[in-house]
C-alpha positions as a printed NumPy array, in Angstrom:
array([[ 18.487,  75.272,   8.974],
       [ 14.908,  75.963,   7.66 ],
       [ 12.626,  78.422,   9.776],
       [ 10.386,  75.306,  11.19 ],
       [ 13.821,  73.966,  12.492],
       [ 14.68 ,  77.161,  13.948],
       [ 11.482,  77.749,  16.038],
       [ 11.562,  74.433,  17.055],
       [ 15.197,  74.824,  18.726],
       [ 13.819,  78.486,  20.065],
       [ 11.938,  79.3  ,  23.602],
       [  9.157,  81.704,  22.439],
       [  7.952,  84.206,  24.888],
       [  5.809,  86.845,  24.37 ],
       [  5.189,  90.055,  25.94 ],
       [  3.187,  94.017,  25.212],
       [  5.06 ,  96.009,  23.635],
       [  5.242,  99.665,  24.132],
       [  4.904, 102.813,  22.313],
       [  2.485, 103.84 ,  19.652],
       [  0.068, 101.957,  18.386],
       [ -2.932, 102.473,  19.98 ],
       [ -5.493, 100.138,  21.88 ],
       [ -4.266,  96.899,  20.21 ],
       [ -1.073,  97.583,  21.344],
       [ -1.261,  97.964,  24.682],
       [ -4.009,  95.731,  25.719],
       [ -2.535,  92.585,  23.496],
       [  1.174,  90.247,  23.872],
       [  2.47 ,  90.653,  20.401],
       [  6.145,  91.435,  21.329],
       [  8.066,  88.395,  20.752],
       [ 11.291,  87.06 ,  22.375],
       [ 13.213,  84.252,  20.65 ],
       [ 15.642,  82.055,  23.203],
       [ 18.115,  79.758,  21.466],
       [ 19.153,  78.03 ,  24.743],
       [ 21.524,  75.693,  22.722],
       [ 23.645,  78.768,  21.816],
       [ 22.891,  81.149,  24.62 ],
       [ 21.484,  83.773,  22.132],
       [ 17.933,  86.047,  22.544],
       [ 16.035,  88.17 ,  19.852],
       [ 13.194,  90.423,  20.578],
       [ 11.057,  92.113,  17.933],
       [  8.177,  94.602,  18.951],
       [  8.282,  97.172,  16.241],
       [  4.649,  96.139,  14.289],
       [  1.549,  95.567,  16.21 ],
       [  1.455,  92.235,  14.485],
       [  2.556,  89.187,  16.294],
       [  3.178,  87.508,  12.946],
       [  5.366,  89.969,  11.583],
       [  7.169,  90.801,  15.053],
       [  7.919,  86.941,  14.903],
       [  9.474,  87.47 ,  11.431],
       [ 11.89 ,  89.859,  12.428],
       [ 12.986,  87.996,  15.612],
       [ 13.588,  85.138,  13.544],
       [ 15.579,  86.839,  10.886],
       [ 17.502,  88.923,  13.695],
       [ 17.963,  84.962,  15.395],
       [ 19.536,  83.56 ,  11.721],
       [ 21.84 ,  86.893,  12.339],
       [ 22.67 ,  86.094,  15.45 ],
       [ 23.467,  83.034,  15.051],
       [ 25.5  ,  83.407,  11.552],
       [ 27.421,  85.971,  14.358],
       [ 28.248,  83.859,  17.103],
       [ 28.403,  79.993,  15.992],
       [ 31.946,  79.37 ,  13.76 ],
       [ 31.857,  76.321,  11.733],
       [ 34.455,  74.143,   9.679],
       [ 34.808,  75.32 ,   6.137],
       [ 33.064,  73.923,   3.224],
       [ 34.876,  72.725,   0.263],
       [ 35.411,  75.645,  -2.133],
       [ 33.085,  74.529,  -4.431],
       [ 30.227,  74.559,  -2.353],
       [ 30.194,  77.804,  -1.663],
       [ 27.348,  80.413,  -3.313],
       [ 26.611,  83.851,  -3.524],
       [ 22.85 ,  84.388,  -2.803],
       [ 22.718,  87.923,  -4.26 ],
       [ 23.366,  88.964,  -7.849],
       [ 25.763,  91.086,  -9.398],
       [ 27.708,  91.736,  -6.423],
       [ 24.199,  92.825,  -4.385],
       [ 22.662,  91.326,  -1.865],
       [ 20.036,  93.218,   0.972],
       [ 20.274,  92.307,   4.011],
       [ 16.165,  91.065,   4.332],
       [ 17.33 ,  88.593,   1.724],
       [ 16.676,  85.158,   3.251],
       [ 20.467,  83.944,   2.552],
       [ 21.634,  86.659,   3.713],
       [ 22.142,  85.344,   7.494],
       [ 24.031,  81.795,   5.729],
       [ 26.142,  84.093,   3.569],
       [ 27.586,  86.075,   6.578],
       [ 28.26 ,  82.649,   8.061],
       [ 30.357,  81.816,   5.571],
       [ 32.157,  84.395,   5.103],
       [ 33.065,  84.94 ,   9.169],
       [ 33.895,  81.267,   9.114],
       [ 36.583,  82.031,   6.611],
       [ 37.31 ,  85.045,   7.741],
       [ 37.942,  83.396,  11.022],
       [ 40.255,  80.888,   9.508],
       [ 42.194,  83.857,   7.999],
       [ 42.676,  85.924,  10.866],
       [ 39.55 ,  88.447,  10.305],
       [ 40.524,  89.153,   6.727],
       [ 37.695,  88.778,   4.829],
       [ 39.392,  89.443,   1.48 ],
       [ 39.804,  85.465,   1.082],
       [ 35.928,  85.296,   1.207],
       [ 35.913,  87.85 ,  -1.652],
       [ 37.678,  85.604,  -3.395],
       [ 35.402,  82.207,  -3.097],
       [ 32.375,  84.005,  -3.661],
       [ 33.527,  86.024,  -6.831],
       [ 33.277,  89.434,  -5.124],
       [ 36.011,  92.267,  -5.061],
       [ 36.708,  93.482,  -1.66 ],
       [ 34.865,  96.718,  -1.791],
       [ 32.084,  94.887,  -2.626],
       [ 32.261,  92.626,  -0.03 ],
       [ 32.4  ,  95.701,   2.424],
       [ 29.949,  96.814,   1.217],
       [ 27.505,  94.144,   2.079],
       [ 28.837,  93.857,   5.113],
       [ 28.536,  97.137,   6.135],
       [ 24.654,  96.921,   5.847],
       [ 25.005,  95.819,   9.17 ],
       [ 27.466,  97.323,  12.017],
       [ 26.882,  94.377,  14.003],
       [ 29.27 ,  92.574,  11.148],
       [ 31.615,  94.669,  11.105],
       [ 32.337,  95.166,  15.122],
       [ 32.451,  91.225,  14.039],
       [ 34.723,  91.003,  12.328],
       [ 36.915,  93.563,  13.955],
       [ 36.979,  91.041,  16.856],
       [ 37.801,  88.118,  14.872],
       [ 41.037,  90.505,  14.053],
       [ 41.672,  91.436,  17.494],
       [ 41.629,  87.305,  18.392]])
């Protein structure tokens, strides 16, 4: 789903944020809150002083959200692609969000071992974890997938 897709399926709310940051801060709503009513899910972003770039980050912690909480049916396995390169791949990378997706949809489909998703997507294991490890949110995922 591109971005303009996205904000169209999202209530956006927007609020002052606290902390530092001076005058601008304070006196001006640049705190944003993304609702995905469709899915039940809600981002918030306040960090920058920015409006713009708090709306950013509530959209790319929405694509994560979402690549958390909404399973779908698996691809054919030749449709699947690594974004990164050479085994690497940051988490700010735009694909990022998709390529968790995938791999918790298969994951899912092998009782919350990701090691088949290694597999499709030419990674060893370790590096695998070690993607997903840039965020704890995907692991505590995943450990639930196991549990289920």
């Amino acid at each position: 789903m591109s971005l303009d897709e996205l904000i169209r399926h999202c209530k956006i709310k927007h609020f002052q944020g606290g902390g530092p940051g001076g005058q601008h801060r304070n006196k001006t709503n640049t705190g944003i809150v993304l609702i995905m009513p469709e899915y039940g899910l809600e981002t918030k972003s306040c960090e920058s002083r920015s409006a713009h770039e708090n709306k950013t980050h509530a959209l790319h912690r929405m694509r994560l959200a979402i690549a958390l909480n909404v399973r779908e049916p698996l691809k054919p396995l030749g449709e699947y692609r690594f974004p990164g390169s050479e085994g690497r791949i940051r988490s700010s990378n735009f694909g990022f969000p998709q390529f968790i997706a995938e791999v918790l949809d298969i994951a899912a489909e092998n009782n919350g071992n990701p090691k088949p998703a290694a597999e499709i997507f030419g990674l060893t294991a370790s590096a695998l974890n070690r993607i997903l490890g840039q965020e704890k949110i995907v692991l505590e995922k995943l450990k639930t997938l196991r549990k289920e």
